[in-house]
C-alpha positions in Angstrom: 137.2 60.4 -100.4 136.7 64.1 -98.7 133.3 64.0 -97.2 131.7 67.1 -96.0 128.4 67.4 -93.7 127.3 70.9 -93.1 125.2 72.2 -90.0 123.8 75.7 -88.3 121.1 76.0 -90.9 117.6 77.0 -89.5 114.4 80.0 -89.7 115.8 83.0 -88.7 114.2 86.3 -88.9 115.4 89.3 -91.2 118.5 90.9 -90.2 119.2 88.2 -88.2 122.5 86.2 -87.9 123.3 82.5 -88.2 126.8 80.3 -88.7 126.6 77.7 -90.6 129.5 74.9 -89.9 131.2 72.3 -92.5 133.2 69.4 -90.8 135.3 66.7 -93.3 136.1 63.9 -92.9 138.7 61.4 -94.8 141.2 63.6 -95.3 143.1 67.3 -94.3 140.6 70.3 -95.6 144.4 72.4 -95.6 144.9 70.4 -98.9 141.5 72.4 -100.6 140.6 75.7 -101.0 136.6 75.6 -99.7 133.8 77.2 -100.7 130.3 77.8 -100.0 127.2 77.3 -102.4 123.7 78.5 -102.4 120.4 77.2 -104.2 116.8 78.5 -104.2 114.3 76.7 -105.3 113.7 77.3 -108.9 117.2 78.4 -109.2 120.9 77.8 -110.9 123.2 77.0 -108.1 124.9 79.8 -106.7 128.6 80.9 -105.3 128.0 82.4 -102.4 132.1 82.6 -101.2 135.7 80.7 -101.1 138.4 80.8 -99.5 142.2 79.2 -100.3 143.9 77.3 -97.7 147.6 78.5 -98.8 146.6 81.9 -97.7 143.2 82.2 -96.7 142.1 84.8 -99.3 138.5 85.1 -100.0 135.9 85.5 -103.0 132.2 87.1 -102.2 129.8 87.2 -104.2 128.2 91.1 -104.5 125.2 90.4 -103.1 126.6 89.3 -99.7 129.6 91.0 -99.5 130.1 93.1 -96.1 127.4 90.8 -94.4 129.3 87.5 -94.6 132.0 86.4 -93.9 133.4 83.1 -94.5 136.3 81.4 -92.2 138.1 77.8 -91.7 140.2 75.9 -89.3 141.8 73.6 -90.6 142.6 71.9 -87.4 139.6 71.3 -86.9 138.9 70.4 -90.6 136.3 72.7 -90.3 134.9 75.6 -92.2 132.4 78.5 -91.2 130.0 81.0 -93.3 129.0 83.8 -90.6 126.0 85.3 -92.2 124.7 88.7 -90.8 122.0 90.8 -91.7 120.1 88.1 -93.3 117.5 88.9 -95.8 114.8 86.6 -97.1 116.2 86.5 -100.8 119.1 84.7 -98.6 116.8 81.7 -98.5 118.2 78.9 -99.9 120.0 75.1 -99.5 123.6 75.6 -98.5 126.3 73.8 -99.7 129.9 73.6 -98.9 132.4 72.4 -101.1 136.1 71.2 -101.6 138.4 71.7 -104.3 142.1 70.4 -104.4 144.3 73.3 -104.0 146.9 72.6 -106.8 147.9 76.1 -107.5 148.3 79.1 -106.2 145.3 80.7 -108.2 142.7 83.0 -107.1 139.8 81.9 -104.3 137.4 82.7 -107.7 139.4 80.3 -109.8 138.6 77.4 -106.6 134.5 79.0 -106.8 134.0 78.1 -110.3 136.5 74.6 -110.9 135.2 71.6 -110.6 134.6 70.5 -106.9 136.0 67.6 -105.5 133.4 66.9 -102.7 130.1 68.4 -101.7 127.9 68.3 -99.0 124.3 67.6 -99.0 122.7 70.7 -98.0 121.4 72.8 -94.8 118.6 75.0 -95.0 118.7 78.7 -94.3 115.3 80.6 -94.0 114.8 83.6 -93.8 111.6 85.0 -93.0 109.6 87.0 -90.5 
């Protein structure tokens, strides 16, 4: 019943920045541990970060770590992917997710379970 719409996406140009937004609806996003996704075209679907609502730890994956950084506000129901120093192998359809936070397991554990809800998609371009 979680529904999640994401926003912010856009053409930016390398080593730009951009925020990219994720609001829910029909019910409390401090229940789920949230996470963002990633897919190019001709690509797997990718985890890009998560983060766990029972203490806001966070998974990256390598190839963005120390240029994103991903935040929520859960009283806002809302969720947030800063993305700095963008480079054009950052181009892709973003995704954010939800995943019912039964335990208290690792943000990674959240990335790879089965989601709950998804979002349709924003697109990030990055190009010059």
């Amino acid at each position: 019943q979680l529904q999640l719409v994401e926003s912010g996406g856009g053409l930016v140009q390398p080593g730009g920045s951009l925020r990219l937004s994720c609001a829910a609806t029909g019910g409390p996003l401090e229940n789920y541990a949230l996470g963002w996704f990633r897919q190019a075209p001709g690509k797997e679907r990718e985890a890009v970060s998560c983060i766990k609502s029972s203490d806001n730890s966070t998974y990256y994956a390598d190839s963005v770590k120390g240029r994103f950084t991903i935040s929520r506000d859960n009283a806002k129901n809302t969720m947030y992917l800063q993305m700095n120093s963008l480079k054009p192998e950052d181009t892709a359809l973003y995704y954010c997710t939800a995943t019912a936070e039964t335990y208290r397991l690792t943000p990674y554990y959240y990335c790879v379970a089965d989601k709950d809800s998804w979002g349709h998609g924003t697109q990030v371009t990055v190009s010059s």
